[in-house]
VEXTOR-700105 format. One record per atom (N, C-alpha, C): x, y, z; residue number from 1. Coordinates in pm, whole numbers. Layout:
REM residues N
(r (X; Y; Z); NUM)
...
REM end
This chain:
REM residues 83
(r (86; -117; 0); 1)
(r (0; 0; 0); 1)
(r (90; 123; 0); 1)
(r (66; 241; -84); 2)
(r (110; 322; -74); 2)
(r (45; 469; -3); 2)
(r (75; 506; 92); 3)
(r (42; 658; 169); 3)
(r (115; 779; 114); 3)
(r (54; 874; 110); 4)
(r (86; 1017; 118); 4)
(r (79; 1114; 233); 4)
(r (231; 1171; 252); 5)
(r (234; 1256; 347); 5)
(r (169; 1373; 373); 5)
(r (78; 1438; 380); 6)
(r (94; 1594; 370); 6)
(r (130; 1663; 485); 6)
(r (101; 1771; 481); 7)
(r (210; 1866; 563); 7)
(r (158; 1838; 696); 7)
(r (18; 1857; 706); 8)
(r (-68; 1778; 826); 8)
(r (-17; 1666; 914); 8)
(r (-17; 1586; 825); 9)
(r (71; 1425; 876); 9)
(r (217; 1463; 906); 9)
(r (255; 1541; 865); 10)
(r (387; 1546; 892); 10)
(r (425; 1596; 1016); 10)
(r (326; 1649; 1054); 11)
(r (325; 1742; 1226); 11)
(r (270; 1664; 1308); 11)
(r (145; 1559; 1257); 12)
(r (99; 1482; 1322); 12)
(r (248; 1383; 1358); 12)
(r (270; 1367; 1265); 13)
(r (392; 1234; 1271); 13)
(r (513; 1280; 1388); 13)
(r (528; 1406; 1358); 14)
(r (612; 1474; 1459); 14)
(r (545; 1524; 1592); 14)
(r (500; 1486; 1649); 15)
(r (451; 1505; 1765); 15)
(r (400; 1574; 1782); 15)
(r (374; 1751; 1666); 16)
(r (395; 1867; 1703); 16)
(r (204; 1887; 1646); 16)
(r (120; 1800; 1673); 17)
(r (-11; 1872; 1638); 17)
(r (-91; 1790; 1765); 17)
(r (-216; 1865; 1816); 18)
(r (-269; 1818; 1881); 18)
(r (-357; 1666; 1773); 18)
(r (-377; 1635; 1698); 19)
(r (-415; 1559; 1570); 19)
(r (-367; 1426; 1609); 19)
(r (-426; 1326; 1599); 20)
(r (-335; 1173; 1564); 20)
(r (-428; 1104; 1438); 20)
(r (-314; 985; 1422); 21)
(r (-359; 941; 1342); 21)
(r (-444; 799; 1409); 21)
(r (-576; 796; 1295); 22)
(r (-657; 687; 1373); 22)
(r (-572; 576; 1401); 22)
(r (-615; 446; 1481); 23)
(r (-560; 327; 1489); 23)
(r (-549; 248; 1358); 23)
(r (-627; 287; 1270); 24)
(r (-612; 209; 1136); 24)
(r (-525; 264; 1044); 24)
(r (-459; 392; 1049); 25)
(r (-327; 489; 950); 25)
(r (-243; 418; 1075); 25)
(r (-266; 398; 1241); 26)
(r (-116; 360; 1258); 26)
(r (-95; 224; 1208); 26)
(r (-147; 162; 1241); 27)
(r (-123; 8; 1179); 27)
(r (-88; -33; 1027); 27)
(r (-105; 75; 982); 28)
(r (-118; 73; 822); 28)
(r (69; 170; 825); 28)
(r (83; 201; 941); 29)
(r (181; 297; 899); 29)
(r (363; 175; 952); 29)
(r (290; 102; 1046); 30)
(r (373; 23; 1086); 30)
(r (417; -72; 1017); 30)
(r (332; -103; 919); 31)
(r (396; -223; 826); 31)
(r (506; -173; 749); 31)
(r (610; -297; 725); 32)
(r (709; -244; 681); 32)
(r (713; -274; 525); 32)
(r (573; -288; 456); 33)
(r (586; -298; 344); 33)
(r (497; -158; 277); 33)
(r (460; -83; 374); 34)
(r (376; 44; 302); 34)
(r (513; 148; 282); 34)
(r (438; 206; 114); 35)
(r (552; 271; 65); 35)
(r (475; 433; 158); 35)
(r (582; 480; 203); 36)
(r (550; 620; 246); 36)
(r (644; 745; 154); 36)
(r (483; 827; 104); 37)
(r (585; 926; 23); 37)
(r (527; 1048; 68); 37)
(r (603; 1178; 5); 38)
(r (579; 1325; 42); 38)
(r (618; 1400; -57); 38)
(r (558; 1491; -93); 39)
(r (566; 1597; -136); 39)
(r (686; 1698; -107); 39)
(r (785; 1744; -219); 40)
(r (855; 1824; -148); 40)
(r (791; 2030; -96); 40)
(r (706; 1978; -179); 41)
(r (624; 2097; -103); 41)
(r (565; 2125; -1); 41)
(r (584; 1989; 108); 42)
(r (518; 1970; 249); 42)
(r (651; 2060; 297); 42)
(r (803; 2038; 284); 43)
(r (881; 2071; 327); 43)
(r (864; 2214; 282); 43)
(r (840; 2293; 140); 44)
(r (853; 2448; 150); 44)
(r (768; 2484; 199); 44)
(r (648; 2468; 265); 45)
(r (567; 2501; 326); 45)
(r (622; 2492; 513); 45)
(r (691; 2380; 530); 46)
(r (694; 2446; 663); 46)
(r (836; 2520; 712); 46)
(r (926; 2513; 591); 47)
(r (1047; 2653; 600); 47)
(r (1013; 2760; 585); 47)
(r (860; 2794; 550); 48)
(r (845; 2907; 497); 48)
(r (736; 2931; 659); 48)
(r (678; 2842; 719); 49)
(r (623; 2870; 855); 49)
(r (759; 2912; 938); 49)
(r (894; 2829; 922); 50)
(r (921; 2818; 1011); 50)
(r (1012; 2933; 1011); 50)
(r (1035; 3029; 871); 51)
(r (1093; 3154; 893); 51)
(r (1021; 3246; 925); 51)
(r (892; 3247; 953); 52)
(r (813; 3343; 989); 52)
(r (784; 3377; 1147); 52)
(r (855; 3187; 1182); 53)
(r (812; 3159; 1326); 53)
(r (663; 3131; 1391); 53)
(r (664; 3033; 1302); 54)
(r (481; 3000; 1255); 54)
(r (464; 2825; 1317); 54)
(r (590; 2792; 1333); 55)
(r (577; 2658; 1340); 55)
(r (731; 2644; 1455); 55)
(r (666; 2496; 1529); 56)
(r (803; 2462; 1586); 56)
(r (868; 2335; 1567); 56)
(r (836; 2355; 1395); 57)
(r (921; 2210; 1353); 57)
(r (1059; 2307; 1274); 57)
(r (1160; 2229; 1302); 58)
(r (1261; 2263; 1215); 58)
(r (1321; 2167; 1146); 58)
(r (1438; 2226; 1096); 59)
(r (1486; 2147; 1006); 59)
(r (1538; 2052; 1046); 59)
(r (1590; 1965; 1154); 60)
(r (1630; 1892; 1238); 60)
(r (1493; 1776; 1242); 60)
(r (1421; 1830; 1268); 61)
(r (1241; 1775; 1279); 61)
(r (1233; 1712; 1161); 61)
(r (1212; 1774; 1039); 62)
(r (1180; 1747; 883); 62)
(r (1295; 1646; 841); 62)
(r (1452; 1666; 861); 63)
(r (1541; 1564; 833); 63)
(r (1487; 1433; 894); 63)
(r (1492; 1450; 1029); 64)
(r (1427; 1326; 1100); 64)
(r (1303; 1227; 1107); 64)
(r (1189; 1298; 1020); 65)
(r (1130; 1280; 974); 65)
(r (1111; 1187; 867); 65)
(r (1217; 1261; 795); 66)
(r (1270; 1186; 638); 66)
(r (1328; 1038; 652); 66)
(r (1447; 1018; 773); 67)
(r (1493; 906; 790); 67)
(r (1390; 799; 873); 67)
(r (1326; 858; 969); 68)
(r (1242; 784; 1086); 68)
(r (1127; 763; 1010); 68)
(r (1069; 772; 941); 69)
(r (936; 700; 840); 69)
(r (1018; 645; 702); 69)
(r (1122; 650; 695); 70)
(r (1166; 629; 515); 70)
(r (1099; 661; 438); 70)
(r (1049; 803; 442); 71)
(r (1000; 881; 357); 71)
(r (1052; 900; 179); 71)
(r (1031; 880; 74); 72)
(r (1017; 885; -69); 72)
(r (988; 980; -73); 72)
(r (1066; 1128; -144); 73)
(r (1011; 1239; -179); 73)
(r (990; 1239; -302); 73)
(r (887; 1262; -364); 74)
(r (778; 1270; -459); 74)
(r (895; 1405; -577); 74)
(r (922; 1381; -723); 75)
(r (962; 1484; -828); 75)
(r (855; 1531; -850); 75)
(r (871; 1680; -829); 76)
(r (794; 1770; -861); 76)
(r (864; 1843; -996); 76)
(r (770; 1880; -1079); 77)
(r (801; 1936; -1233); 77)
(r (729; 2083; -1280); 77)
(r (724; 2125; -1335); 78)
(r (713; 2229; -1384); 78)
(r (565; 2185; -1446); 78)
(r (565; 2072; -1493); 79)
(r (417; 2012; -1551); 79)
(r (340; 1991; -1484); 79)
(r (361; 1972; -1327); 80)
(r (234; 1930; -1197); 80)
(r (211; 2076; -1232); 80)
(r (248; 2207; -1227); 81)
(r (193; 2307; -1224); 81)
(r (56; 2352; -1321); 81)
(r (97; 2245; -1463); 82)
(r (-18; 2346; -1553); 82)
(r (-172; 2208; -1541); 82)
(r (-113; 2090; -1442); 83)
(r (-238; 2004; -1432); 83)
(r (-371; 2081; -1291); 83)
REM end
């Protein structure tokens, strides 16, 4: 099975939202055969909170993130733009 991160989940995932995920995304999240991917636009979205001082995830958070779920970041193109 494959999941998608969004920026949501990504705070959820990081401790940093009052939000969880139901018992059925964790179980689904624990298997070690679900592909987990993200958007690299989850990440400009929260450098751009987090230079404003909008958020208290940093970049330390988001790296860790990346390794601690084995996150797949998703190519973004110039063509997702005109769909």
């Amino acid at each position: 099975m494959r999941v998608l991160f969004d920026t949501t989940a990504l705070y959820v995932a990081a401790g940093l939202s009052p939000l969880r995920f139901t018992p059925k995304v964790q179980r689904l999240l624990e298997q070690p055969e679900t592909e987990r991917m993200v958007s690299p636009i989850s990440f400009i979205e929260i450098a751009i909170k987090a230079n404003k001082g909008l958020t208290p995830m940093t970049r330390e958070h988001a790296e860790g993130l990346l390794s601690d779920l084995a996150l797949t970041v998703l190519p973004v193109t110039a063509e997702h733009s005109f769909r």
